[in-house]
C-alpha positions in Angstrom: 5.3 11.9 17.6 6.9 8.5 17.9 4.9 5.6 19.9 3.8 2.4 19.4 0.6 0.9 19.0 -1.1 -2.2 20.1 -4.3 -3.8 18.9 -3.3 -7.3 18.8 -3.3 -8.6 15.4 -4.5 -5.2 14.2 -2.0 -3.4 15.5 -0.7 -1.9 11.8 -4.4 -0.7 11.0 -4.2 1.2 14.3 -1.0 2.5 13.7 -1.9 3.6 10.3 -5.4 5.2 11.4 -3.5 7.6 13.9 -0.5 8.5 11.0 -3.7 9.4 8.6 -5.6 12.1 11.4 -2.3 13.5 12.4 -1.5 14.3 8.5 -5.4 15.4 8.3 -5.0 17.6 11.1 -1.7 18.8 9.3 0.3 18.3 12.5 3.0 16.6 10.3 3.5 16.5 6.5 4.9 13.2 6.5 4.4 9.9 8.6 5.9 6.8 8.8 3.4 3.7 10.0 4.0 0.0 9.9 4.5 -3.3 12.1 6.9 -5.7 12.8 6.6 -9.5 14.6 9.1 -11.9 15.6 7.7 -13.7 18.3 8.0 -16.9 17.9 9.4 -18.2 21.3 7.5 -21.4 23.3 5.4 -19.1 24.9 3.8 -17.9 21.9 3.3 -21.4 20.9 1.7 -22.4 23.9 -0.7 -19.9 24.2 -2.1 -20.2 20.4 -2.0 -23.7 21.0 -3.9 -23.7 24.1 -6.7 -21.9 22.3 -7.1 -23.8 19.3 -6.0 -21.6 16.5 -2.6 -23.3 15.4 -2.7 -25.6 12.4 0.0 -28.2 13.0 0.4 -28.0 8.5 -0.7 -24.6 7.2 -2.5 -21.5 6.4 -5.5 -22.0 3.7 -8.2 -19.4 4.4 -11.6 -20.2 3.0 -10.7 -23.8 2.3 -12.2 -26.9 3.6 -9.5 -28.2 5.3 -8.7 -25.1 6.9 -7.8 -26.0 10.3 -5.9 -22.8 12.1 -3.3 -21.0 11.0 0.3 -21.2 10.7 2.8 -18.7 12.2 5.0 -16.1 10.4 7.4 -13.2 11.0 7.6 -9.9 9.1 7.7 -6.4 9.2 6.5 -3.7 6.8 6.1 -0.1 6.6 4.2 2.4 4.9 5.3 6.7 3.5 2.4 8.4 3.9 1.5 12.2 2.9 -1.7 13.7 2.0 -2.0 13.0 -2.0 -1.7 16.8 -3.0 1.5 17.3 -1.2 2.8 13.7 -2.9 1.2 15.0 -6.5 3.3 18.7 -5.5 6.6 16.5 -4.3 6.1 14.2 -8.0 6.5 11.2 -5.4 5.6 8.2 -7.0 1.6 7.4 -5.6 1.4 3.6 -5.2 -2.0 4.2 -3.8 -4.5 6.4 -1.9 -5.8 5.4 1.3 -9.9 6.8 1.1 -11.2 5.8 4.7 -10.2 3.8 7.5 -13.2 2.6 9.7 -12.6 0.9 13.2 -14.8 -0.7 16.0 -14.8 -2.3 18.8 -17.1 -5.8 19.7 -17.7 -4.5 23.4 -19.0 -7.6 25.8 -18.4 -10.8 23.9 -18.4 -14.4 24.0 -14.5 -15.1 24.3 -11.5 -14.0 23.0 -11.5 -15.3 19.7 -15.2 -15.4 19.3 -15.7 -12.8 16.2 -18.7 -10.3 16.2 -20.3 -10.1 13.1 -21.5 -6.8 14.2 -18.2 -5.4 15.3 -16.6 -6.3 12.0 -19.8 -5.0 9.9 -19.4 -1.3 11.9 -15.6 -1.3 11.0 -15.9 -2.1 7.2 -19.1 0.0 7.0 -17.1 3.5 8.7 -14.1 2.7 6.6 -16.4 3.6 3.0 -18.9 6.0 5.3 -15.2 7.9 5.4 -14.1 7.2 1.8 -17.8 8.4 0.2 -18.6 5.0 -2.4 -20.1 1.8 -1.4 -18.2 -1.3 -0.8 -20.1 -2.9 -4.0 -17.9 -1.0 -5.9 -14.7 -2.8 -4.5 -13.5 -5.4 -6.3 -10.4 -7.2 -4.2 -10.8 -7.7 -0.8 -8.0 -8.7 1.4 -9.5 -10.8 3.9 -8.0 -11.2 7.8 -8.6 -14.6 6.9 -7.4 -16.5 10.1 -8.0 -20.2 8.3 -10.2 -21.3 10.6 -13.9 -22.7 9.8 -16.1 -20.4 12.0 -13.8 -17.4 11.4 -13.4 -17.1 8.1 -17.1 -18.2 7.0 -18.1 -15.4 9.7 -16.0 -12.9 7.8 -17.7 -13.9 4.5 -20.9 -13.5 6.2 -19.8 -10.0 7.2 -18.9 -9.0 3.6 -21.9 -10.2 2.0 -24.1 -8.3 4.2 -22.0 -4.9 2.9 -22.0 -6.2 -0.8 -25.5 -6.8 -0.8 -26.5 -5.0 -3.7 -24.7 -7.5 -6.3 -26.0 -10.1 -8.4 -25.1 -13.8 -7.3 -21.8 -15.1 -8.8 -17.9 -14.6 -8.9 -18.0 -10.6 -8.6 -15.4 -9.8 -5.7 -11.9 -11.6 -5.3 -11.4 -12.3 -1.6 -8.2 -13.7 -0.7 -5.4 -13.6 2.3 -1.9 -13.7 2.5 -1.8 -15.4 5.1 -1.9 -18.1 2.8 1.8 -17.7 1.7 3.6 -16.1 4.4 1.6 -17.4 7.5 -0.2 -15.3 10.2 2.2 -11.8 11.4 0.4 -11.2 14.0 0.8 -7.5 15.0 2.6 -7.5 11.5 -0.7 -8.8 9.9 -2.2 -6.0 9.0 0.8 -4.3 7.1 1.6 -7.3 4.7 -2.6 -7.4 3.9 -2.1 -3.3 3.3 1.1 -4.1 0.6 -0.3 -7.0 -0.9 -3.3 -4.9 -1.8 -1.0 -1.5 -2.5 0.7 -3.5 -5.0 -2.2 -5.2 -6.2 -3.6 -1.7 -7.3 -0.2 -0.6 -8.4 0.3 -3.3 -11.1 -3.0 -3.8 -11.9 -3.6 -7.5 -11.1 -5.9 -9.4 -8.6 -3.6 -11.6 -6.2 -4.0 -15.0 -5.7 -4.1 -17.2 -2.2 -2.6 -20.0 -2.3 -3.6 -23.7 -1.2 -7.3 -22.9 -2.1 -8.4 -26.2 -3.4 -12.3 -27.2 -1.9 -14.3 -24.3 -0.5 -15.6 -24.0 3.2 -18.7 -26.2 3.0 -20.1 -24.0 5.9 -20.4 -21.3 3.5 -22.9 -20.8 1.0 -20.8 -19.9 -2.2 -23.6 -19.6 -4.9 -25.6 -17.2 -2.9 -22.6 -14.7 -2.2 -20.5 -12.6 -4.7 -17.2 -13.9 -3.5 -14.4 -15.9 -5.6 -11.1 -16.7 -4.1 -8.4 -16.5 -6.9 -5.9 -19.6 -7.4 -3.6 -17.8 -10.0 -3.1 -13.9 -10.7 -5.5 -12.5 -13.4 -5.6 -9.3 -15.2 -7.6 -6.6 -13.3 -9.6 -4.3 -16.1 -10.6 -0.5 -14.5 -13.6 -0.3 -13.4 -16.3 2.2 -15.7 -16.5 5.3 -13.8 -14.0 4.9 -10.9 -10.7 3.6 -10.1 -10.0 0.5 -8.8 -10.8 -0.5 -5.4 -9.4 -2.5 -2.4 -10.3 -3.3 1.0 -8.5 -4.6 3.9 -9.6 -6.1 6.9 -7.7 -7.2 10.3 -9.2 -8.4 13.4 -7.2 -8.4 17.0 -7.9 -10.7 19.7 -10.6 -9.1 22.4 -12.7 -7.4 19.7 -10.9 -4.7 18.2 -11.9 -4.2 14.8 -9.6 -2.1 11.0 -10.7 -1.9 7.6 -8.8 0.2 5.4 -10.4 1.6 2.1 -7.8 1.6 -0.8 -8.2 3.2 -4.4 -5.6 2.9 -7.5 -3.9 6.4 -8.5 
């Protein structure tokens, strides 16, 4: 089957959840999934504008003077086959995808008004699926829209999942949106190759910009960090290591993807 997908600005998650049950089913062997977004016509403009989510300077999730986000283009696209076919093929694994858990907010306040339940449901099928906790995940690519209320809302949601952590920097949580802008319906695929590549060569990502935290958000009581330079990323004792991926579209529709090194 070829068709595309659309859940907003999580359009690639949704395009990747259907590739992964068609290769479970073993209707195919092999699946192509990604996104791509160039609209960036008056229009488009407009209508973020209109709403308040355009910053008229940049993108810097989690930072104080997040104020919006700025627009990008991109497009990305992922190989996938089940890992003993790709171990049988001697493809190179750049990593395994463990779970992918999705949701849906249902009757809401608005548009862009995140649910903190709707995103807690997504994150908490994706490692129902991949069978660990999501303590045990140490990089989290955020959807990380650089605005107040969203991204200290999306903190929220992770802390109530990484709950069983002491207090301190334990989990790097980060979004590329800070380098390359917001993708849109691409989003989802650039947080899914940051993170791939993360795992490949072993080092936690920075975001850039990231200069005064969000002063709505409690830092000291949570086990977030966001990194401001790449850092060495040791294996975990008695797993691999472990990445998560979230993107949220407009109207409630909720991805997280569970990732694990090879």
């Amino acid at each position: 089957p070829n068709h595309a997908m659309d859940a907003a600005c999580a359009s690639s998650m949704a395009a990747l959840l259907d590739a992964c049950r068609l290769l479970q089913t073993r209707q195919v062997d092999v699946m192509l999934a990604g996104a791509t977004d160039r609209t960036m016509d008056p229009a488009t403009f407009s209508k973020f504008s209109a709403i308040g989510a355009l910053s008229p300077t940049h993108s810097t999730p989690f930072d104080a003077k997040a104020n919006g986000f700025v627009m990008g283009e991109g497009a990305g696209v992922l190989l996938l086959k089940r890992l003993s076919d790709a171990i049988h093929d001697g493809d190179e694994v750049h990593a395994v995808i463990r779970g992918i858990g999705g949701s849906s907010d249902g009757r809401g306040k608005g548009i862009t008004a995140p649910s903190q339940r709707g995103q807690v449901q997504a994150i908490a099928r994706a490692y129902n699926q991949a069978g660990y906790p999501a303590s045990t995940v140490e990089l989290v690519e955020a959807h990380g829209t650089s605005t107040k209320v969203g991204d200290a809302t999306e903190l929220s949601t992770l802390s109530l999942l990484w709950d069983d952590l002491p207090q301190g920097d334990h989990v790097a949580v980060g979004s590329i949106k800070s380098q390359i802008g917001h993708l849109k319906a691409a989003a989802g695929i650039a947080g899914i190759m940051k993170s791939v590549m993360a795992l490949h060569h072993r080092t936690i990502p920075p975001s850039a910009g990231f200069e005064t935290p969000n002063p709505t958000v409690e830092w000291n009581e949570i086990p977030f960090f966001v990194p401001t330079e790449a850092r060495e990323w040791p294996k975990p004792e008695g797993h691999p290591r472990r990445a998560g991926i979230s993107a949220f579209g407009f109207g409630g529709t909720n991805f997280h993807v569970a990732l694990e090194g090879y």
